[in-house]
Every structure is written in structure tokens, then in C-alpha cells.
PAKEDREN-239011 format. One record per residue: residue in one letter; residue number from 1; x negated, y negated, z of N, C-alpha, C, CB in turn. Coordinates in steps of 0.02 Angstrom, whole numbers, plus 50000, padded with zeros to 5 digits. Atoms other than C-alpha are relative to their C-alpha. Last residue first. Glycine has a CB too. Layout:
REM residues N
+----+-----+-------+-------+-------+-------+-------+-------+-------+-------+-------+-------+-------+-------+
| aa |   i |   n_x |   n_y |   n_z |  ca_x |  ca_y |  ca_z |   c_x |   c_y |   c_z |  cb_x |  cb_y |  cb_z |
+----+-----+-------+-------+-------+-------+-------+-------+-------+-------+-------+-------+-------+-------+
|  A | NUM |     X |     Y |     Z |     X |     Y |     Z |     X |     Y |     Z |     X |     Y |     Z |
...
+----+-----+-------+-------+-------+-------+-------+-------+-------+-------+-------+-------+-------+-------+
***
This chain:
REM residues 147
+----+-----+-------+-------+-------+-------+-------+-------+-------+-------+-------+-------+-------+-------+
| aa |   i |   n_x |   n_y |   n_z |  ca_x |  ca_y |  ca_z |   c_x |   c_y |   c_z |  cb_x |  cb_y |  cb_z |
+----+-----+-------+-------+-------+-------+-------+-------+-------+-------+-------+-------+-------+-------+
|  X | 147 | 50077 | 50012 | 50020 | 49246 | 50386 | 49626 | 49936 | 49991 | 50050 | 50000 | 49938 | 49961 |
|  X | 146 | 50025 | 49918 | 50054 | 49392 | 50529 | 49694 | 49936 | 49949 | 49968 | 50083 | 50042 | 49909 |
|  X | 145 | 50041 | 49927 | 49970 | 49413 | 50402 | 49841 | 49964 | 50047 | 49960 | 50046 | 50047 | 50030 |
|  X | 144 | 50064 | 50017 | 49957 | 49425 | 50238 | 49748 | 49950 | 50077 | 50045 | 50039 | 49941 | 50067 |
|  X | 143 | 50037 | 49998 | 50039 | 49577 | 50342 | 49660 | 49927 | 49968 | 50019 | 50033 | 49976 | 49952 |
|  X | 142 | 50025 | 49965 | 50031 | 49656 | 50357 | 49807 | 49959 | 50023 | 49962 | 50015 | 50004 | 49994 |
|  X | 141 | 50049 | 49985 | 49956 | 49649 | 50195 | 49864 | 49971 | 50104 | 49985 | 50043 | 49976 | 50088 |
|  X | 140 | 50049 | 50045 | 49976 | 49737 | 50130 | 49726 | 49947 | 50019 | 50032 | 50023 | 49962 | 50036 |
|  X | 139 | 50040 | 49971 | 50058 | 49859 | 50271 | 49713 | 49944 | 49980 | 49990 | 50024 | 49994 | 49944 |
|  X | 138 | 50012 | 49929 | 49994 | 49922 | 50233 | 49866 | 49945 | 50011 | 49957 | 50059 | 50045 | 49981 |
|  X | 137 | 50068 | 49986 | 49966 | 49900 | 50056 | 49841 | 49990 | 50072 | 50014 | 49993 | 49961 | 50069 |
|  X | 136 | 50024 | 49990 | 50021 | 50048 | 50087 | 49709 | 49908 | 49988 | 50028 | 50035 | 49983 | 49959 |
|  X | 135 | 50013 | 49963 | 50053 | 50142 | 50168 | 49799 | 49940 | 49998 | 49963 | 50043 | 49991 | 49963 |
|  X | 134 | 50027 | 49935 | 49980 | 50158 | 50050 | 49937 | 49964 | 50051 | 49949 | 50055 | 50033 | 50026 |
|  X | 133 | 50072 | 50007 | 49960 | 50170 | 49923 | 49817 | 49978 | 50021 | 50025 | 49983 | 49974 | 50028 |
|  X | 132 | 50010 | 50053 | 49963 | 50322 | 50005 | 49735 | 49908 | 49979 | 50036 | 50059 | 50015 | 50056 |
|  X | 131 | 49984 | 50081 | 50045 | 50427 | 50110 | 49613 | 49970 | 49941 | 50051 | 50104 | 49981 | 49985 |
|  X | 130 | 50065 | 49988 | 50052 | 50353 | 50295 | 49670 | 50008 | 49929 | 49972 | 50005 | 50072 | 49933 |
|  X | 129 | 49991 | 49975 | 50043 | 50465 | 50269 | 49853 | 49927 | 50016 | 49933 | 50057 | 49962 | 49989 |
|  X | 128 | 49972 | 50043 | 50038 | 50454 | 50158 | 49991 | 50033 | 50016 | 49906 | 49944 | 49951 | 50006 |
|  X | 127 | 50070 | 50038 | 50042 | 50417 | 50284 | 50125 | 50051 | 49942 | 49940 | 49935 | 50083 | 49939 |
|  X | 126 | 50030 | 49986 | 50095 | 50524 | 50428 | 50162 | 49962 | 49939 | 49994 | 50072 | 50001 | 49922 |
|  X | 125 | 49991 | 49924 | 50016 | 50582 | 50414 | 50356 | 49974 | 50011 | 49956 | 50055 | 50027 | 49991 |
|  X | 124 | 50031 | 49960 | 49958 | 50565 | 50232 | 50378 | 49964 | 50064 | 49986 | 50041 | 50010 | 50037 |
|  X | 123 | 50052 | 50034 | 50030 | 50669 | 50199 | 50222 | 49940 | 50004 | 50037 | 50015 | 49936 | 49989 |
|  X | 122 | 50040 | 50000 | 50068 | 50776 | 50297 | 50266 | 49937 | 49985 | 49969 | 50023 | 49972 | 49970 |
|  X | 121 | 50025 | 49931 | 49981 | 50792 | 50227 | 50432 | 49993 | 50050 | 49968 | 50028 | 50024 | 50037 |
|  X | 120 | 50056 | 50033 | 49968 | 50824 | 50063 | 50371 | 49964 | 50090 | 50026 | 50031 | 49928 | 50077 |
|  X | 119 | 50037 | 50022 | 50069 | 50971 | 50123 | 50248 | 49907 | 49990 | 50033 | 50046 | 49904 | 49964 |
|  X | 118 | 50014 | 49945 | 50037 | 51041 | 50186 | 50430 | 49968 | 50009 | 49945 | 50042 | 50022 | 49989 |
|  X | 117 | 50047 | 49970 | 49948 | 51004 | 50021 | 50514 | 49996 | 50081 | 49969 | 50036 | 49992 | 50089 |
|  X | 116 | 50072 | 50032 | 50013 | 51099 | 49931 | 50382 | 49944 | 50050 | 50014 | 49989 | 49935 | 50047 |
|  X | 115 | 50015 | 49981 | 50063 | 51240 | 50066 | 50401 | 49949 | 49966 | 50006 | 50043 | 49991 | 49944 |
|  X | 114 | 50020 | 49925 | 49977 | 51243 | 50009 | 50596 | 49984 | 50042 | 49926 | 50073 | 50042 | 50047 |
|  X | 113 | 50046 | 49990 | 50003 | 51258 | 49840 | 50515 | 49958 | 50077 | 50017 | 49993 | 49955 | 50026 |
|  X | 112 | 50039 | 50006 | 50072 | 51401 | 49880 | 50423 | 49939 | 49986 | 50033 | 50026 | 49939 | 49940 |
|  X | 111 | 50001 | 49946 | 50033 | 51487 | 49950 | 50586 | 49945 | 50011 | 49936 | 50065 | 50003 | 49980 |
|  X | 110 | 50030 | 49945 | 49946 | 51470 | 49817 | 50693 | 49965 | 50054 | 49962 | 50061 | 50038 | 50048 |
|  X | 109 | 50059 | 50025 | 49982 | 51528 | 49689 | 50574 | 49943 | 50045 | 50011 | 50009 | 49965 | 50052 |
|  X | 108 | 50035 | 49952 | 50059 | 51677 | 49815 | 50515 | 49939 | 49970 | 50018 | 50024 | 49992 | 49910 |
|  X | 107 | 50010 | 49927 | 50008 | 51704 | 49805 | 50716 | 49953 | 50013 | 49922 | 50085 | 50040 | 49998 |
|  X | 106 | 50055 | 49989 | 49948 | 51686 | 49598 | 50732 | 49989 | 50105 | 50007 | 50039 | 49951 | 50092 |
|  X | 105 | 50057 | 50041 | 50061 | 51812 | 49570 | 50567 | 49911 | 50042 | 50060 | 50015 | 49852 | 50002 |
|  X | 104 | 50008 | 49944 | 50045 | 51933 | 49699 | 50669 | 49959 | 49988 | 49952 | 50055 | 50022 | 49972 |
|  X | 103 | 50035 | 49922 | 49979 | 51907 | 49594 | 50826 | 50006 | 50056 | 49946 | 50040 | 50035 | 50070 |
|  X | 102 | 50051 | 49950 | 50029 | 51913 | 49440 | 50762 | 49994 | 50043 | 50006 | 49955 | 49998 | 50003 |
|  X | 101 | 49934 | 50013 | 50065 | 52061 | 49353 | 50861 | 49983 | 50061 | 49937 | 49991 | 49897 | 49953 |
|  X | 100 | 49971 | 50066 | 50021 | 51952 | 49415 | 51023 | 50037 | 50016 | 49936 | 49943 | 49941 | 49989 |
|  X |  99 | 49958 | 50040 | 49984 | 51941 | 49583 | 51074 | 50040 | 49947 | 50015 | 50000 | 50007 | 50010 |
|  X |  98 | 49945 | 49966 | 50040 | 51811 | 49702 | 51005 | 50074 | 49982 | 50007 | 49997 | 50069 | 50014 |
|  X |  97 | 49943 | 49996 | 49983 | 51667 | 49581 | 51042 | 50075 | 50013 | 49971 | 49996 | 49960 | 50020 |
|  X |  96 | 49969 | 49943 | 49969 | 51522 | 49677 | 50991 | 50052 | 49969 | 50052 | 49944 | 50049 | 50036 |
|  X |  95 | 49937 | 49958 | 50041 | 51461 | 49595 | 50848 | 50032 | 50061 | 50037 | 49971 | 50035 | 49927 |
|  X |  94 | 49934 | 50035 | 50038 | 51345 | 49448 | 50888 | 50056 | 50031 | 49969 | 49980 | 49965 | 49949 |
|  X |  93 | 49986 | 50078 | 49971 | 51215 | 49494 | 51025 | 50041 | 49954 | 49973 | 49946 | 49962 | 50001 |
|  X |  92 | 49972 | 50023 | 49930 | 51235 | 49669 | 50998 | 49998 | 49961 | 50049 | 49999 | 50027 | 50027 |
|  X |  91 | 49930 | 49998 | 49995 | 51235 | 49657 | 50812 | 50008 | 50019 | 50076 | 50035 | 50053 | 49947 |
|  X |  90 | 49947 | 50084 | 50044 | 51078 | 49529 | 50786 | 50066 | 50031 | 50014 | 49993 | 49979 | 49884 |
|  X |  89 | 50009 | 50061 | 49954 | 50970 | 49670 | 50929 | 50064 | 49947 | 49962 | 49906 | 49964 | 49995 |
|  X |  88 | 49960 | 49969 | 49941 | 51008 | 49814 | 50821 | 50010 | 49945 | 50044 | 49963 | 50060 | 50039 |
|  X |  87 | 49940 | 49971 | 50011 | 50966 | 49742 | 50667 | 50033 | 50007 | 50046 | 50000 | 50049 | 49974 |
|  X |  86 | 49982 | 50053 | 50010 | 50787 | 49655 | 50724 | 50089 | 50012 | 50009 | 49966 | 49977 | 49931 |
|  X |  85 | 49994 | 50031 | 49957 | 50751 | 49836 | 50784 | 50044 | 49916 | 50000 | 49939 | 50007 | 50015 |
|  X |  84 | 49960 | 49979 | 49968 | 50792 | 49909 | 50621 | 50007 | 49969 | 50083 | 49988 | 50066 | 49988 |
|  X |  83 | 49948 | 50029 | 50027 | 50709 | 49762 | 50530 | 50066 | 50040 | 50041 | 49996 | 50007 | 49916 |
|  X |  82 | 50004 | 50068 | 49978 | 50533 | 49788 | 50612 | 50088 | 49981 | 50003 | 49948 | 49949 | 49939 |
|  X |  81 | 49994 | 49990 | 49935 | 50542 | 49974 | 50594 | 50029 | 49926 | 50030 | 49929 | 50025 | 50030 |
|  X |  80 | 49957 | 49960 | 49973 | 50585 | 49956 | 50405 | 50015 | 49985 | 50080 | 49975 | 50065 | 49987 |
|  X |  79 | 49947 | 50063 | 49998 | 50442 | 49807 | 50405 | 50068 | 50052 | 50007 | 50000 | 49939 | 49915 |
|  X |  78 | 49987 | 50044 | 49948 | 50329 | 49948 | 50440 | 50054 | 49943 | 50009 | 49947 | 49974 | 50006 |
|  X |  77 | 49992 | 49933 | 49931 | 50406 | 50098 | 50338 | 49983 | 49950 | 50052 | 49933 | 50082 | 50001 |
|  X |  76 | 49902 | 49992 | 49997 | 50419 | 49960 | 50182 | 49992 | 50030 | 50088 | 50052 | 50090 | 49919 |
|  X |  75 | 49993 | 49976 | 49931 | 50232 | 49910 | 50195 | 50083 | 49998 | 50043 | 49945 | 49951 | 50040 |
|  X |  74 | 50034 | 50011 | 49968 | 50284 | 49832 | 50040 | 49972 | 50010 | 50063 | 50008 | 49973 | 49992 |
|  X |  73 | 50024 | 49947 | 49967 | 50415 | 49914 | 49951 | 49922 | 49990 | 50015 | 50016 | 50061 | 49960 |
|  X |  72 | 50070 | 49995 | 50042 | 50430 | 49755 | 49830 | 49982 | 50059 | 50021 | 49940 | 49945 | 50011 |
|  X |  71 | 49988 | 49992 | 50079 | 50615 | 49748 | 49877 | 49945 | 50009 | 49974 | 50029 | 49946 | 49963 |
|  X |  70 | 49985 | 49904 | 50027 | 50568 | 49811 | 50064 | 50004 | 49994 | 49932 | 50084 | 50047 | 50027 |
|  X |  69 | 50051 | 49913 | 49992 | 50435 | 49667 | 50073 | 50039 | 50060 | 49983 | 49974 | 50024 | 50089 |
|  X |  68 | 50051 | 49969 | 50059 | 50549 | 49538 | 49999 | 49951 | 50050 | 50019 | 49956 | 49945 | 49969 |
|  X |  67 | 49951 | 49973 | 50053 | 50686 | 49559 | 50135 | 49968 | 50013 | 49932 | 50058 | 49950 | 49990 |
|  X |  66 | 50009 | 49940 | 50010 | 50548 | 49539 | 50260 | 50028 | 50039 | 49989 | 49982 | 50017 | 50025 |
|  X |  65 | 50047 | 49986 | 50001 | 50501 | 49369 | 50223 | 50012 | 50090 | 49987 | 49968 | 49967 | 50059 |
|  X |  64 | 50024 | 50016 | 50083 | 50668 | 49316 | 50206 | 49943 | 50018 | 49979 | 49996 | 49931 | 49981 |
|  X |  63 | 49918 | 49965 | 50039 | 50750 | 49387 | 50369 | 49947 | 50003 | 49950 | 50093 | 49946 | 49980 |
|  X |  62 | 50009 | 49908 | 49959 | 50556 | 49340 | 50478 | 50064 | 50023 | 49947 | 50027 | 50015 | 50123 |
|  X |  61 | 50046 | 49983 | 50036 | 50585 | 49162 | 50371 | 49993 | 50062 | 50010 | 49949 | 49967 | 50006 |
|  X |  60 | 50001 | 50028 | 50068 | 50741 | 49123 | 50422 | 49964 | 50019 | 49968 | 49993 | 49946 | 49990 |
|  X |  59 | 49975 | 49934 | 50026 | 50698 | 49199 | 50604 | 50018 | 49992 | 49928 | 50061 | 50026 | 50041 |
|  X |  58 | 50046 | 49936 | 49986 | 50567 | 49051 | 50622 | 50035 | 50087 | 49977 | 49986 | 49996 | 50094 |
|  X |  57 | 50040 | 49995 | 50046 | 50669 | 48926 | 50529 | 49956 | 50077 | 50016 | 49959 | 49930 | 49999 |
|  X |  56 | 49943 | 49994 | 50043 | 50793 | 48950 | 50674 | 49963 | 50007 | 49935 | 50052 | 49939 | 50004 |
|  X |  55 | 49968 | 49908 | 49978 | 50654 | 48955 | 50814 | 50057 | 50032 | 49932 | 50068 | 49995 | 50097 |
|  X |  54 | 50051 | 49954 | 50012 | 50594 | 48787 | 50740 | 50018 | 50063 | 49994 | 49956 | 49997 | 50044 |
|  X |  53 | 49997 | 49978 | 50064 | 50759 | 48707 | 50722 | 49935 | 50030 | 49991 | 50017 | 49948 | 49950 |
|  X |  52 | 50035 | 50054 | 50017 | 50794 | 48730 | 50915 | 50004 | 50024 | 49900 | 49910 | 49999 | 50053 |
|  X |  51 | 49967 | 50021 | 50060 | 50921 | 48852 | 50971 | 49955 | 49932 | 49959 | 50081 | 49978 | 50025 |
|  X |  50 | 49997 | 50079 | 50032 | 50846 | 48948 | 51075 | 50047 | 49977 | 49939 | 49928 | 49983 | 49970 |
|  X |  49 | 50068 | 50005 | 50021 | 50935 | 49113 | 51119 | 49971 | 49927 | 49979 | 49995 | 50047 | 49942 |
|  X |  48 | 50082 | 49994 | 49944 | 51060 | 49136 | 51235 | 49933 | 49996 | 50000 | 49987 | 50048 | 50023 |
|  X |  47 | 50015 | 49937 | 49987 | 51201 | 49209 | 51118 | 49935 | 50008 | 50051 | 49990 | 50032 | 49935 |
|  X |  46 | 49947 | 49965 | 49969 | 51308 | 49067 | 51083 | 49969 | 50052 | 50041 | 50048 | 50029 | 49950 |
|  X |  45 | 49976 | 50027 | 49972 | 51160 | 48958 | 51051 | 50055 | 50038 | 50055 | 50014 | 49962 | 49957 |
|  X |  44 | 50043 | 49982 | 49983 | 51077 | 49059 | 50916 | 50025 | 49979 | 50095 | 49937 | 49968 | 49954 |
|  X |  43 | 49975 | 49937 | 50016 | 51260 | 49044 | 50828 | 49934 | 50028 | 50065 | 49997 | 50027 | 49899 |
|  X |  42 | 49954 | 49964 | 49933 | 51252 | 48862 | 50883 | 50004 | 50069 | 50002 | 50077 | 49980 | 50003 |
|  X |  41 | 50023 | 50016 | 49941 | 51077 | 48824 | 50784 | 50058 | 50039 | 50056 | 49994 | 49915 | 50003 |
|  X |  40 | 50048 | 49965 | 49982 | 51122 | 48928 | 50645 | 50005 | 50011 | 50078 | 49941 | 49969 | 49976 |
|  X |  39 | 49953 | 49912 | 49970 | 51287 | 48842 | 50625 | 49973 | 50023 | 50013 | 50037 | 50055 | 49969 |
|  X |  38 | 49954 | 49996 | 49931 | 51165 | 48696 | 50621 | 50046 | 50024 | 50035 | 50018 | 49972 | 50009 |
|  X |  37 | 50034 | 49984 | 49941 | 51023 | 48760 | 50510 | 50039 | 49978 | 50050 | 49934 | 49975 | 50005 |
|  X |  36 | 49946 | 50005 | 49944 | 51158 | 48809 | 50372 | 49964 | 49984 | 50070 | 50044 | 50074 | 50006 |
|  X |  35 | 49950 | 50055 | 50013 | 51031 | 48784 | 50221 | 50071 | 49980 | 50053 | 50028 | 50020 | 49930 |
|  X |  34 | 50012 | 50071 | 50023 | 50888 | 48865 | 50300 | 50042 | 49951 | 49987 | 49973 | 49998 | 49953 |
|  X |  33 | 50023 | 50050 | 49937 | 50981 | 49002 | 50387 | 49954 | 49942 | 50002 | 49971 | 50036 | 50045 |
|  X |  32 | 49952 | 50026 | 49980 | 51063 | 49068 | 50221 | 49987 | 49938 | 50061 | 50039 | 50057 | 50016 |
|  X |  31 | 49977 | 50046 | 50050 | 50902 | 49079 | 50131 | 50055 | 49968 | 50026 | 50016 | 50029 | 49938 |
|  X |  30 | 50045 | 50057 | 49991 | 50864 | 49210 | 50268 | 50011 | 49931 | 49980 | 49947 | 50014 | 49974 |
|  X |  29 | 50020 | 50051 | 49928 | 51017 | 49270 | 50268 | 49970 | 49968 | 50021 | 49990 | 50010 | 50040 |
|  X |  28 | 49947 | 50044 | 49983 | 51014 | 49302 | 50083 | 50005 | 49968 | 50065 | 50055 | 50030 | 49992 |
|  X |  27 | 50035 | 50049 | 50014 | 50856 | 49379 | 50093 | 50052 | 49965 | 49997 | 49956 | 50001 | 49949 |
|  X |  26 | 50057 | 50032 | 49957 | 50909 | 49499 | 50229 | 49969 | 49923 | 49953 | 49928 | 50071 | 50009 |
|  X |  25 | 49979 | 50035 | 49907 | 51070 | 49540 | 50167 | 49948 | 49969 | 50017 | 50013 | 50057 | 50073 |
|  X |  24 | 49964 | 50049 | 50013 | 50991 | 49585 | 49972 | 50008 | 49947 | 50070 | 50065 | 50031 | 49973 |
|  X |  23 | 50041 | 50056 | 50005 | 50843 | 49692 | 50038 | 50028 | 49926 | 49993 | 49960 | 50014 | 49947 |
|  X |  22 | 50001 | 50017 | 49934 | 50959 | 49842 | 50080 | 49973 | 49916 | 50013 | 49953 | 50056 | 50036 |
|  X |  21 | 49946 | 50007 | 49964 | 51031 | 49849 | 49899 | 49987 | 49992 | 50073 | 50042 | 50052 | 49986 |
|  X |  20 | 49966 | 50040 | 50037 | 50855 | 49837 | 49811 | 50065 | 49966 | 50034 | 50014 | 50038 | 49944 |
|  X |  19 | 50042 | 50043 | 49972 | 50778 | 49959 | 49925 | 50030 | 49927 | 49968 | 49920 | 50023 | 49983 |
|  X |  18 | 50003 | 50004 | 49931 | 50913 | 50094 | 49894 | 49975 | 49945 | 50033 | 49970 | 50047 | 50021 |
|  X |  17 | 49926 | 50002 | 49968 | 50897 | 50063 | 49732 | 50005 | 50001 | 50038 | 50041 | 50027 | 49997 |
|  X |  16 | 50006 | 50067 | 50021 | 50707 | 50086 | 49719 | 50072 | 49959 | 50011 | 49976 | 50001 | 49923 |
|  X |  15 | 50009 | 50049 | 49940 | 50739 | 50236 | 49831 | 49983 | 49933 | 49980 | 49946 | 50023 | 50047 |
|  X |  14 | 49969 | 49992 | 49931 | 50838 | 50309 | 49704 | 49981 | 49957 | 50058 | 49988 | 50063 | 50021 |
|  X |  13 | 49984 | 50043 | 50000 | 50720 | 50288 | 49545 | 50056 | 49985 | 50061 | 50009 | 49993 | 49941 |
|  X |  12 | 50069 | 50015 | 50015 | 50620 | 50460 | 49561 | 50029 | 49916 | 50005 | 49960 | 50037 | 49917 |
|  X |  11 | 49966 | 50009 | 49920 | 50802 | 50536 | 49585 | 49941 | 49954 | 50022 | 50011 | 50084 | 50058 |
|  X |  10 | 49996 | 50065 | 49977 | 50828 | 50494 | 49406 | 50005 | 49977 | 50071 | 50047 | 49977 | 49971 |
|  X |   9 | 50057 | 50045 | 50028 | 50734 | 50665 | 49336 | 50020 | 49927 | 50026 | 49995 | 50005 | 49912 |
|  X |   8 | 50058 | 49989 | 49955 | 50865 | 50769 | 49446 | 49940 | 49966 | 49988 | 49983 | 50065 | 50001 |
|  X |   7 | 50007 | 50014 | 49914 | 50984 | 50684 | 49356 | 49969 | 50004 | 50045 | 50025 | 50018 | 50029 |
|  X |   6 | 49998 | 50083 | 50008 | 50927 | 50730 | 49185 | 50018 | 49940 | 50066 | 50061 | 49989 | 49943 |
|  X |   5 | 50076 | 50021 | 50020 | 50909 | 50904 | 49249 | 49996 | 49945 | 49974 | 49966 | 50040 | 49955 |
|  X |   4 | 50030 | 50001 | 49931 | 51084 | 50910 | 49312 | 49955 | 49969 | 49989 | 49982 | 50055 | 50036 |
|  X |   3 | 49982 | 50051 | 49982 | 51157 | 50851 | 49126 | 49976 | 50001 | 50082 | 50072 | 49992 | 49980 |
|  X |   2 | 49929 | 50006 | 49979 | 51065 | 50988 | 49047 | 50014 | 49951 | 50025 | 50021 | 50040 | 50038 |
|  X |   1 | 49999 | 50018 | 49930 | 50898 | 50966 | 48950 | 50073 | 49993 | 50021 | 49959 | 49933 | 50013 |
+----+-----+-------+-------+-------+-------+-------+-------+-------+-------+-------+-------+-------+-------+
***
């Protein structure tokens, strides 16, 4: 077996990676917005949105909740959609001023989530991969079919 063809056999593990590295941010944040609920609060604050500690727990959990769905590739393609919207909305209500002190911290901001959103749309696009819950109800229901 050549050194392609051994590669081409580890592409089968790719979107598990992929899912792995997108999933991090989100559960971290989540996790993050429990233990910081009063930077939370003003951050939600700055931007017009409640700031109560309900509402703050509430996205806490929505991050954390549906940072373990893509790592398990759990109705990845829906929570995908969920997360790219979420995404878009968290950086142009907190990462598009290009002209305070911040402004080159507030660009890579910008920028890295716009990658997020690209990883997200992947994931969308293709599914969760052969390494996941998706997957393996696939098969699941499949097989129900052929008995």
C-alpha cells in the first residue's frame, strides 16, 4: 500500500476531527458562561440583549448543549444550522468594532468566527461523518428496513 493510499484510507476519520475541533469553542463557552455569569451578564448588556441570569444560563446551555451534539455528531447538520446562525448573530453584535483600542483583537475575532461558520457549513453540507450518532442511527434504521 503506498503512502497516498494509506491516506486516502484516513479520510474516513476527517470529519471526526473536524467535529472535535469545532465542538471545543462552543463547550468551553458554554462552561465559560456559567462560571463568569457577570461578565456574561454585561457582555449580554452591551449588546441589547437581556441580561438576566436566566437568559445567560439559557445561552450557556444552547453553547454547551450544542457543542456536545457536533462532538457526538448528533443531528450534526441540524445543530450545524442552529450554530451557524447563533455564530453570525454573537460576531455582529460583539466583533465588529474595527476602531476602538481593540480593533485588531476585534478583526481576528471577526474573522475566526467567520472560520467557525465555515467548519459549520461543512458540517451542514456532508453530514457528521462514519464516526457518529448520526451514522450510527443510519445504519440503525436501515437495517430495521432490510428486516
Amino acid at each position: 500500500m503506498t503512502s497516498l493510499q494509506m491516506c486516502a484510507s484516513c479520510h474516513r476519520y476527517y470529519p471526526l476531527i473536524g467535529r472535535v475541533l469545532l465542538s471545543l469553542i462552543f463547550i468551553a463557552a458554554g462552561f465559560g458562561k456559567f462560571q463568569t455569569m457577570e461578565g456574561t451578564s454585561q457582555m449580554l448588556a452591551s449588546a441589547g440583549l437581556p441580561s438576566d441570569p436566566a437568559f445567560v444560563y439559557l445561552v450557556g446551555l444552547f453553547e454547551l448543549v450544542a457543542g456536545l451534539a457536533i462532538l457526538a455528531g448528533a443531528f450534526a447538520r441540524e445543530v450545524a444550522y442552529l450554530l451557524i446562525g447563533f455564530t453570525i448573530l454573537a460576531t455582529f453584535l460583539y466583533h465588529t468594532d474595527f476602531s476602538g483600542p481593540d480593533a485588531q483583537l476585534q478583526q481576528i475575532m471577526f474573522l475566526k468566527n467567520l472560520a467557525i461558520v465555515g467548519g459549520l457549513f461543512l458540517v451542514a453540507a456532508v453530514g457528521a461523518g462514519s464516526w457518529s450518532v448520526d451514522e450510527t442511527l443510519r445504519k440503525k434504521a436501515h437495517n430495521t428496513r432490510e428486516a
